[in-house]
C-alpha positions in Angstrom: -42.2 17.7 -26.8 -41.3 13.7 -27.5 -37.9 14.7 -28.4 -35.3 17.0 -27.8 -31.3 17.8 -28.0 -29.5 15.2 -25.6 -27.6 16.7 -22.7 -23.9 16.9 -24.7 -26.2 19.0 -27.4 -25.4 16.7 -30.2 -27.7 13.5 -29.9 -30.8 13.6 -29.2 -33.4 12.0 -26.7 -37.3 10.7 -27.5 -39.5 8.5 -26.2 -40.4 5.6 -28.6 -44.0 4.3 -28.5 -43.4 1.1 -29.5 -42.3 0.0 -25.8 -42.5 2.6 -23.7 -38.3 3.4 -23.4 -36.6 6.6 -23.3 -33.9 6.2 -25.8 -30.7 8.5 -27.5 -29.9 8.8 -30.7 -26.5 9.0 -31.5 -24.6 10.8 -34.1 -23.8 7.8 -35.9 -27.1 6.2 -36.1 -26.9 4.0 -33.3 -29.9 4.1 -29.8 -28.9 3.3 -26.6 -31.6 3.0 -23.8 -31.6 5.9 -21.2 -32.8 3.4 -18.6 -33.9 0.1 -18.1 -37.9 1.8 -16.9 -40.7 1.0 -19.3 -43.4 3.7 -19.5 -45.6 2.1 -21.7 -48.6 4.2 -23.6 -47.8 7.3 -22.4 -49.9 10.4 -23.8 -47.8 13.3 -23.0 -44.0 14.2 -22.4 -42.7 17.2 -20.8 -39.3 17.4 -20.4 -36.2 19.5 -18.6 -34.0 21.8 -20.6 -31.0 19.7 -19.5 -33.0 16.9 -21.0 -31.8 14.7 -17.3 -35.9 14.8 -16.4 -39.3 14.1 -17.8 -42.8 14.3 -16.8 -44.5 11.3 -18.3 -48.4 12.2 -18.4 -50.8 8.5 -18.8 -54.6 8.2 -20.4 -55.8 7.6 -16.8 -54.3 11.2 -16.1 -52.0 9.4 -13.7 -48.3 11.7 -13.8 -44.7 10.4 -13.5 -41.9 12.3 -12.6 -38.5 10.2 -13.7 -34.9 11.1 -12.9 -32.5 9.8 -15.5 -29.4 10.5 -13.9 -30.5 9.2 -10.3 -33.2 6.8 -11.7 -35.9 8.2 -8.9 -39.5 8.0 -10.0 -42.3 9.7 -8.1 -46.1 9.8 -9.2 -47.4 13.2 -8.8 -51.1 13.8 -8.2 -53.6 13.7 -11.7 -55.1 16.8 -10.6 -52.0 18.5 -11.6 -52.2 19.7 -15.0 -49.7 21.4 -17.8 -46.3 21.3 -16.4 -43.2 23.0 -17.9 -39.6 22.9 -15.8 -37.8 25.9 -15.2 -34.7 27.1 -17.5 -32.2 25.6 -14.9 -34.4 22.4 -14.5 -34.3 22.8 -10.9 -38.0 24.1 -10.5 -42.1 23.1 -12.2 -44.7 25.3 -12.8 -47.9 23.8 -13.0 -51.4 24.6 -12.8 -53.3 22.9 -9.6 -56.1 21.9 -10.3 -58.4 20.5 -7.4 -61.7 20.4 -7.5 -62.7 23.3 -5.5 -62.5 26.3 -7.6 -61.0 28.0 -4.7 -57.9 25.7 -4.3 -57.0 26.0 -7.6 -53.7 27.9 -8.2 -51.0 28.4 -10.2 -47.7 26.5 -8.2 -44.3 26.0 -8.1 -42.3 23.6 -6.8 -38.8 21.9 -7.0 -38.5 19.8 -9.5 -39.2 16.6 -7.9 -42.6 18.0 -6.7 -41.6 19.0 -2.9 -41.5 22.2 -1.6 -44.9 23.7 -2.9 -45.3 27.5 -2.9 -49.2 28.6 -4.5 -48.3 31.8 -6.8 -51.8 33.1 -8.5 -55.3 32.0 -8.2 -57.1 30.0 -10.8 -60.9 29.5 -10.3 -62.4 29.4 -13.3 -60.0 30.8 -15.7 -57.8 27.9 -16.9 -58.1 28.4 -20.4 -56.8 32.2 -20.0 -53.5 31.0 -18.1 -50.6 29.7 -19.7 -47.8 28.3 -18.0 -44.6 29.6 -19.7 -41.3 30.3 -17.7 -39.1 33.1 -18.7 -35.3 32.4 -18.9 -34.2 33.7 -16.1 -37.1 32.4 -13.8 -39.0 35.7 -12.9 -42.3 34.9 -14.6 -43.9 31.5 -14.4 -47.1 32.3 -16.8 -49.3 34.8 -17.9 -53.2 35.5 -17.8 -55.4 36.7 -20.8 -58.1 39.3 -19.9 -60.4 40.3 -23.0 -60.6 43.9 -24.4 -63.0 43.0 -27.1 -62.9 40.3 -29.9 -59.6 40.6 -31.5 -57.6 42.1 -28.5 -57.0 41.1 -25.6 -54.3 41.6 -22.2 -51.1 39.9 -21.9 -50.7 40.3 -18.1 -47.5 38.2 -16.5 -47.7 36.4 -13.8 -44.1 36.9 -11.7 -42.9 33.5 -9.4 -43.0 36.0 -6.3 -46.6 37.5 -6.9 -44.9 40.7 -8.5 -47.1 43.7 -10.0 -45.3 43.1 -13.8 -46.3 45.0 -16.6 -49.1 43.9 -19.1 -48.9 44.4 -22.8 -51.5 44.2 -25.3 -52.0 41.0 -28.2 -53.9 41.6 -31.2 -56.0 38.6 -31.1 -56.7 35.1 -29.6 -55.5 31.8 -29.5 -52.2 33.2 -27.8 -49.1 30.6 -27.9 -46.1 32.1 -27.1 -42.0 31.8 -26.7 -39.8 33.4 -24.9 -35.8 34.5 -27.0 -32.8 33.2 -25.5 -32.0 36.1 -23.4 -35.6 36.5 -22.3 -35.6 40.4 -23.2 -38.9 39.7 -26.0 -41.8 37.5 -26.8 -42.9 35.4 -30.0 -46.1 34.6 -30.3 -48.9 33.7 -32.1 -52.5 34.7 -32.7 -55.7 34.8 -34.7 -58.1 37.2 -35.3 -60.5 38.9 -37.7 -57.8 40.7 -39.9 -56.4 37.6 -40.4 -59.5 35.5 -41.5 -59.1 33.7 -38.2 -55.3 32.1 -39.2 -52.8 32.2 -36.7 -50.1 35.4 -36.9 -47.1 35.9 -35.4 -46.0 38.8 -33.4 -42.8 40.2 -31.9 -43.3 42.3 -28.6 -40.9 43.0 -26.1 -41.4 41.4 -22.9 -39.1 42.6 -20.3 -39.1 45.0 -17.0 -40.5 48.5 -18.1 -39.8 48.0 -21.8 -42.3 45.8 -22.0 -45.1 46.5 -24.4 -43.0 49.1 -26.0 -42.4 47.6 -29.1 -44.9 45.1 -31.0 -44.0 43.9 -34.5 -46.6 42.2 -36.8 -43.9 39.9 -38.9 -47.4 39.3 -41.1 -46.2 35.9 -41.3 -49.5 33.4 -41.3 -47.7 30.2 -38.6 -47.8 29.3 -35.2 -44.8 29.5 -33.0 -44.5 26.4 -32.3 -43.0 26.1 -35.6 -40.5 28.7 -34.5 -37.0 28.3 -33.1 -34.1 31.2 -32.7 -30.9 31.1 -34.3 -27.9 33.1 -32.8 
């Protein structure tokens, strides 16, 4: 995301291309600089919920991690690949990606990169893992496994290697969110019944309920477009 709601939920904070600042837009118009560091031409921002850390991602695949409240800066390795912080900010999920099939996992660390724990395999199945946190930290991602064209597996992939259930999407392309409370998915698709555009889908997503209910809200989006209101 290049921007997001600032951390007293009423401006917001970006990144401006231009020259390479972090910057906050104020209620009234005005930017003020969220630090004096320049990350010129970056390609990709992740940032924390509490919108106090970024992951700046560069062409050469190098990766930045920046602190804005205690201005620390740490270049993570390029072979790290589609981070996304935890709901608290405190952890990353990532997907590691060396270039031995066979060290290739799914990881978790603290936030700042230290303390490494290796949570699933990868091998050759990036494209079929997502890395997606649930709000209150339990799953980390999830894996596709194909049934046939337009169906496929939705299995979760817990942050202490639990056995979670699996639920069922009707198609491909899955992109997904969690709600606030982290009790159901949204999510998106495509598949033959829908001339290949992208669907969403409502499915509950939590503990033993999950997979019980699936709702096709027949609306032709991705949910990326999506937010939730209370």
């Amino acid at each position: 995301r290049a921007m997001q709601f600032g951390p007293d939920g009423k401006s917001l904070v970006g990144y401006d291309p231009t020259n390479g600042k972090f910057l906050r837009y104020n209620p009234d118009g005005t930017t003020t600089a969220m630090t004096d560091a320049a990350f010129p031409n970056a390609r990709d921002i992740v940032w924390a919920p509490d919108s106090n850390k970024v992951i700046v991602t560069f062409p050469d695949n190098t990766n930045v991690y920046y602190n804005f409240k205690t201005k620390k800066q740490i270049t993570f390795p390029s072979h790290w690949k589609e981070f996304e912080f935890s709901s608290d900010s405190n952890k990353l999920a990532f997907k590691n990606m060396q270039l031995d099939r066979e060290n290739r996992w799914v990881t978790v660390t603290n936030d700042d990169g230290s303390a490494g724990r290796t949570i699933a395999p990868i091998g050759d199945n990036s494209d079929n893992i997502s890395i997606m946190w649930s709000p209150d930290s339990r799953v980390v991602g999830n894996y596709r496994e194909s049934i046939d064209f337009d169906r496929q597996y939705l299995i979760f992939i817990g942050q202490n290697q639990e056995n979670l259930p699996s639920t069922i999407i009707e198609g491909r392309g899955f992109d997904g969110k969690y709600t606030p409370d982290g009790s159901n998915l949204l999510y998106s698709v495509y598949s033959s019944f829908t001339d290949l555009k992208p669907n969403l889908w409502f499915v509950t997503a939590s503990g033993d309920q999950t997979g019980l209910l699936r709702v096709n809200l027949e609306l032709n989006t991705w949910v990326d477009k999506c937010a939730f209101a209370t």
